[in-house]
C-alpha angles and dihedrals in degrees: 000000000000122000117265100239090037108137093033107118105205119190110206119203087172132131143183110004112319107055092028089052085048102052081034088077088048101051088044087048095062100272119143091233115192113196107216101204131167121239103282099045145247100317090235092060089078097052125092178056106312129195117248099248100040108114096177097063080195082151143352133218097283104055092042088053106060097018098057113123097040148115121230122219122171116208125159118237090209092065117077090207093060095040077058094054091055091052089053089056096048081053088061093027125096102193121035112190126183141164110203133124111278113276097028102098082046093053088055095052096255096111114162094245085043085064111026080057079063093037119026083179105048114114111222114199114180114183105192123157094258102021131249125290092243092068100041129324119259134202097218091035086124101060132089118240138186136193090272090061094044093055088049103047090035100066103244101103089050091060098037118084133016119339114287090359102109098223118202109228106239100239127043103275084158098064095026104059096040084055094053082054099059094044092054085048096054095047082051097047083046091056090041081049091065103050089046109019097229139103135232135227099243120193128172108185107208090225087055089053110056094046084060089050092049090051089136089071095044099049080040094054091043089049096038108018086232132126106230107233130193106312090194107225098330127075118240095233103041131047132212091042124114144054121326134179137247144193086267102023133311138309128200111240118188118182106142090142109088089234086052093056097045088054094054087041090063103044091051079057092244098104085156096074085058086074106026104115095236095062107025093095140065094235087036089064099037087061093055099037098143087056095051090054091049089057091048095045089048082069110028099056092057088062137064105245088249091064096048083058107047087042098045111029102077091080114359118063113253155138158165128270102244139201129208094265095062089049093060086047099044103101083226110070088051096051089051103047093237089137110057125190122222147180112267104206105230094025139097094220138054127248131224123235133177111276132226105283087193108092140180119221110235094008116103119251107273116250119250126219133189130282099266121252114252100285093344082142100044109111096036095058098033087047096046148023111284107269125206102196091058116105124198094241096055091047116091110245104247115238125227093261087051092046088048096050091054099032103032093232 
């Protein structure tokens, strides 16, 4: 079986994690994604980490994670022929995707109209930290942003941690939800395409997102006129929900729903307090909190995290904090294909990365290949048509002398 996005030629004018993880579904998803990078590379091909015995450093952790999949061109943005190049390519492509401040594809002579007048299909996504003037003005649309910022002006930092102790979420939620929009909006603008034959102009700004995503505090500060605040490891609407301790670490134990509760209840040996009227309900418990997690603690902590869950999960929802670690070792992850193995240029073994989470009941899981080297498909997509069924490791690697003929380096 074919991929469900296979045939669909993407340019991606992305760097560092927001644009790359968006044109990443894609490319997972069957896309023949074609990453469109300056001379000295996407900025992210040169972090870490490293592995001990590669002595190429072509690219670290962070670049093969979210850039798998993918085919590398140089071209210089200083050089009208290769901005024309590009152009030639919007004219074949279906999807265009970039990631730079508003007005600068403008500036290089890659506008949106410029190429939707080549292409009426073509599908232009643009990701930027406060959005493009086509879509809704801003006051902040000059300004650079990064996941960090994002965090910060969208509300999520100020309801994670402590109380009044703005707490940054560990991965990058920033760049990384923003990116899961647009590509829900590209796979929209492409159905609406074949009804009408034409493309959109499609634009996620990153501040917009998280406060999406942070839609709890919106809909709490219209009902109550109050700002919601940390609320630690519980939620300020359900209760039990959050992190409790055991006798070797912490477990997450989630039984809003009354039955939830009784069961717990009964298997903490405590089944009166199912039924006691100041904990029975939902809004009972929330306003005791700190006395429900007396009474859980009061058994957790007599137990190893291993035991709560065996004893517990069958019907009340709950888990272990894992490390990564624990994540390599849960059968899970494995079975469903979540830690995939590839290639590391310049090492003799291979490197893990995160695997595609979207599946398709009765299609294989798609095959992974490598993050491309820095123009390593230069002169075969600048020479020829795109073509989908090329994989980077089938493409020769184009030397210096190749890259400066088609990018006039």
């Amino acid at each position: 079986m074919t991929a469900p996005l296979t045939g669909l030629v993407v340019l991606d004018l992305t760097r560092a994690l927001a644009g790359p993880y968006c044109t990443m579904l894609l490319a997972d998803l069957g896309a023949d994604v074609i990453k469109i990078e300056p001379p000295h590379g996407d900025l992210s091909r040169w972090n870490g980490p490293y592995l001990d015995d590669d002595t190429t450093h072509a690219y670290g952790g962070y670049f093969q994670s979210v850039n798998r999949n993918k085919r590398s061109v140089v071209v210089d943005f200083r050089s009208a022929e290769d901005i024309a190049a590009v152009r030639d390519l919007a004219r074949r492509a279906d999807v265009l995707v970039e990631n730079f401040r508003a007005g600068v594809m403008d500036r290089m002579g890659l506008a949106y109209e410029t190429l939707q007048a080549d292409n009426p299909g073509l599908v232009y996504a643009a990701l930027r930290g406060f959005g493009d003037p086509r879509t809704g003005a801003s006051a902040h649309t000059a300004r650079p942003a990064f996941d960090v910022v994002a965090q910060a002006m969208g509300g999520l930092m100020g309801i994670t941690g402590p109380p009044h102790q703005p707490t940054k979420i560990g991965p990058g939620v920033g760049d990384i939800f923003p990116a899961a929009l647009l590509a829900v909006g590209i796979l929209a603008a492409i159905t609406e395409r074949h009804r009408t034959g034409h493309g959109r102009f499609v634009d996620v700004a990153m501040y917009d997102a998280i406060v999406s995503l942070c839609e709890r505090t919106i809909y709490q500060y219209s009902y109550t006129n109050v700002s919601a605040t940390g609320e630690g490891n519980d939620h300020p609407l359900l209760c039990p929900f959050g992190l409790y301790r055991t006798a070797d670490g912490w477990v997450t134990i989630a039984a809003p729903r009354d039955r939830q509760w009784q069961a717990l209840c009964t298997v903490m040996g405590q089944p009166a307090l199912g039924t006691d009227p100041r904990f029975a309900t939902n809004n009972a418990r929330v306003q005791i909190r700190e006395q429900v997690r007396a009474v859980i603690e009061g058994w957790t902590t007599r137990h190893l995290s291993a035991e709560v869950v065996e004893a517990i999960s069958a019907d009340v929802p709950c888990g272990p904090v894992n490390t990564a670690a624990d994540i390599y070792a849960d059968p899970h992850v494995r079975l469903r294909n979540m830690l995939v193995d590839l290639e590391q240029p310049g090492s003799a073994r291979p490197v893990t990365v995160a695997g595609q989470p979207i599946k398709f009941a009765g299609a294989p899981e798609p095959p992974f290949r490598r993050a491309p080297l820095l123009g390593e498909h230069t002169a075969n997509i600048l020479g020829a048509t795109p073509n989908p069924q090329q994989t980077s490791g089938e493409d020769t690697h184009a030397t210096a002398t190749e890259r400066a003929v088609h990018t006039g380096q």
